[in-house]
TORTIFI-145989 format. One record per residue (C-alpha): residue in one letter; x, y, z. Coordinates in steps of 0.001 Angstrom, whole numbers, plus 500000, padded with zeros to 6 digits. Layout:
AXYZ...
END
This chain:
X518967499493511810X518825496056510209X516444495248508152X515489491978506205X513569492402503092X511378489400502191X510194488422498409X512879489879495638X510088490440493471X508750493807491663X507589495514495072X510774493940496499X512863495795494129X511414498881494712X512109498420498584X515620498175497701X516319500635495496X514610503394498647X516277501984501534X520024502305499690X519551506321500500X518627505823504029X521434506376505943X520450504640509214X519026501810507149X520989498572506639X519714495576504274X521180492111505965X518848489765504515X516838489086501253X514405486157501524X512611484495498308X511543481138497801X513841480711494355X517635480349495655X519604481671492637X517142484249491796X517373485698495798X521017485292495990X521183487400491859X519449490069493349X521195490228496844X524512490339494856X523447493353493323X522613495049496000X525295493823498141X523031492234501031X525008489762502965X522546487077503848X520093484741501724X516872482782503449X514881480683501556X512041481094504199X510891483591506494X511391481773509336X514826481121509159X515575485178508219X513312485687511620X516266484173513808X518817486449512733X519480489870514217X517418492075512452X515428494251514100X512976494933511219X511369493059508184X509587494459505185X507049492273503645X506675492292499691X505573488749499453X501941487304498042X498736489011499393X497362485572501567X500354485452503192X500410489157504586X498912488742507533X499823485325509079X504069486677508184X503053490090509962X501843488196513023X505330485937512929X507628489178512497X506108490734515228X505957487354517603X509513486937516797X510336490398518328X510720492357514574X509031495630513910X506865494859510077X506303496888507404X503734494510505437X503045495731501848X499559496691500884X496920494631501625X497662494139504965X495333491572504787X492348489918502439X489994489428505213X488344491328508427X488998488758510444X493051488727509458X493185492311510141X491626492351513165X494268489487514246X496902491440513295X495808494814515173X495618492704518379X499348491288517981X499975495207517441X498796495741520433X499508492623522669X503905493207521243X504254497021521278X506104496177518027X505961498833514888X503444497451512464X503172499709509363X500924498813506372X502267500432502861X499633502921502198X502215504745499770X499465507050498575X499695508868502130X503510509202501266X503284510168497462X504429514028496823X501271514869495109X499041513423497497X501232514685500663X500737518676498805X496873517943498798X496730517136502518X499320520021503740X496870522198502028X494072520664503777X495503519982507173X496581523815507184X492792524648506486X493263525926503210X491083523365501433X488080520740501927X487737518100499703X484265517753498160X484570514698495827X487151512519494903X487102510434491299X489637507813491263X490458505188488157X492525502476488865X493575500455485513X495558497692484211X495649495287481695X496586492330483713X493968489640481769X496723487189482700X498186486141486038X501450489259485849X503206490810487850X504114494485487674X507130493916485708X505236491542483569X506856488459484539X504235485027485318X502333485907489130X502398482864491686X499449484280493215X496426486012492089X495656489421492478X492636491680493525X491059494633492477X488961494695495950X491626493837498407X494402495305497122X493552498232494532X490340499708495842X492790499567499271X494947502207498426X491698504738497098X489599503618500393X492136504908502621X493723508070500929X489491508894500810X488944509064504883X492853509894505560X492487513483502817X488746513819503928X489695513458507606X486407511495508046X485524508302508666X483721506206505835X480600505970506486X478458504276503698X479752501944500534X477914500363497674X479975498209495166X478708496218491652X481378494066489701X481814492749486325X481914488657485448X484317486193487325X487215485449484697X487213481641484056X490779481266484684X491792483929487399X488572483759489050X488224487234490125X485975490075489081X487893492239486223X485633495114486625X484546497348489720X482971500153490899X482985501503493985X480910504597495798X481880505785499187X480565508995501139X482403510196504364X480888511104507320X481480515018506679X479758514342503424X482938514074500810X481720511510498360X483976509060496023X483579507334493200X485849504676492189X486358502888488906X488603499308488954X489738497282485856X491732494884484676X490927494753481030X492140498643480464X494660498586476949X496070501991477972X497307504160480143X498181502229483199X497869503028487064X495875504905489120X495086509023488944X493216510574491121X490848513696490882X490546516043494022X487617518444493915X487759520592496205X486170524195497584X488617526049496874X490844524329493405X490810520842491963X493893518690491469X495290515746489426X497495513527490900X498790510983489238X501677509148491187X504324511584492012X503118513956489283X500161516607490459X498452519073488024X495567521890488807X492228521002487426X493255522720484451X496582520732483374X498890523230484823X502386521140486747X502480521581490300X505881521901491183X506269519533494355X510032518463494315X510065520228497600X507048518614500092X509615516218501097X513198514755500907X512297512866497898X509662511966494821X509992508368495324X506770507714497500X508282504020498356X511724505597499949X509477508170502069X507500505214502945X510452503385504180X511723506703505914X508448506845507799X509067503283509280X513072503468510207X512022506437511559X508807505561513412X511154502895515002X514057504933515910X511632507595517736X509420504735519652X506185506167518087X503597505111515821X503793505925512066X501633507133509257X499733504282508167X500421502345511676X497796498745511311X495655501071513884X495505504528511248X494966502487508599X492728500126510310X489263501093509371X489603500871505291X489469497408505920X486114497394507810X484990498859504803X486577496553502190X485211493574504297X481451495515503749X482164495901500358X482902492569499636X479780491499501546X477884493331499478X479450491690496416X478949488246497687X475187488718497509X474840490295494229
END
């Protein structure tokens, strides 16, 4: 399968590094807005063709594009790929409003073509042990307690370099926590409440959040966002559950009571990005939807859009 791989940045990186040990996956074009920087990293990794825009890349050959490019532009490229006849994988937030996301759903479903959003919590190790426990009934999640932290109190990327684009803790952070919630719950969302810190001067986003959510079957959430955290960076996640609690943090998942949870074998590997990118060559190879299909992933953005609502009027 050919796939074109759009924004040689951090995420972009990342992308590459999983899809070398795929097998049926082939990399024929990088795209990124700085020439000599695109064409640096292609060399490394061998990739035959440069683009300088996504619209030239989108009259090649390829049959699929991954998207690792600035949140505002998710959606509109996702609606392109998939006009253009390409299967998208479109890096978390798939987009940063309701009314994007629905757009995007209905291209979905007007092309037929593969659109998967990268929910890589779903594909993590340690969070893919939780749910096998839970989908084979041997576990029911009573609360999750989530902290998400960085100290990004300048515009950075994840490998520190200077950010074109500004980031969110809304939109893209509490994303990733709204989802895994309904998708390990296996219930729908069904009522959020959300206060946030001061508006940076500079940035002009909220540093600070906090986030409740409660699931229909009555699993609750609570959620804690920052940017100003001088520690321990990331996210970790606390399952409480009827019957054990767990810690997962990344691809690393303790008991409740700091004991390692071996889970080198719940899949083929511990990089949650490459099982991500399995999912989707896969998903396209088969003809079927994936995990984390625009429609399964769908309704975490209804509730981001109510969130932010809520945050608008405070």
């Amino acid at each position: 399968m050919k796939i074109v791989v759009v924004g040689p940045g951090a995420f972009g990186i990342k992308h590459l590094d999983g899809l070398k040990n795929i097998d049926s996956a082939e990399v024929v074009g990088l795209v990124g807005r700085n020439a000599a920087k695109t064409q640096a990293v292609a060399d490394e990794y061998a990739i035959p063709n440069v683009y300088t825009s996504l619209e030239e890349a989108l009259e090649s050959d390829a049959d699929a594009v991954i998207l690792c490019t600035p949140t505002q532009m998710h959606a509109a490229q996702a609606i392109a790929c998939m006009k253009a006849g390409k299967h998208v994988q479109v890096e978390i937030p798939l987009a940063d409003s309701w009314e994007d996301a629905q757009e995007v759903l209905k291209v979905q479903e007007e092309t037929g073509k593969v659109c998967m959003v990268g929910h890589t919590r779903r594909f993590n190790p340690s969070h893919q042990y939780v749910h096998n426990k839970i989908t084979a009934g041997e576990l029911n999640i009573q609360q999750m307690d989530v902290q998400t932290y960085f100290f990004r109190r300048k515009n950075i990327n994840a490998k520190g370099e200077p950010r074109s684009w500004t980031d969110h803790l809304l939109w893209h952070h509490a994303a990733h926590t709204v989802d895994l919630f309904a998708y390990q719950a296996g219930s729908k969302v069904v009522k959020a409440n959300a206060i946030q810190g001061p508006i940076h001067p500079e940035l002009g986003i909220a540093m600070d959040m906090s986030i409740q959510l409660l699931a229909e079957n009555g699993a609750v959430c609570t959620l804690s966002l920052s940017f100003n955290n001088d520690g321990p960076l990331g996210t970790f996640f606390r399952y409480i559950c009827d019957n054990g609690t767990y810690i997962a943090r990344y691809d690393d998942l303790v008991d409740g009571r700091e004991n390692a949870i071996d889970v080198s074998q719940v899949d083929v590997s511990m990089n949650g990005i490459e099982l991500q990118d399995r999912e989707f060559v896969a998903a396209i190879n088969e003809g079927r939807e994936p995990n984390s299909s625009v429609a399964k992933v769908f309704d975490c953005y209804r509730v981001l859009y109510e969130l932010e609502q809520q945050l608008n009027a405070q």
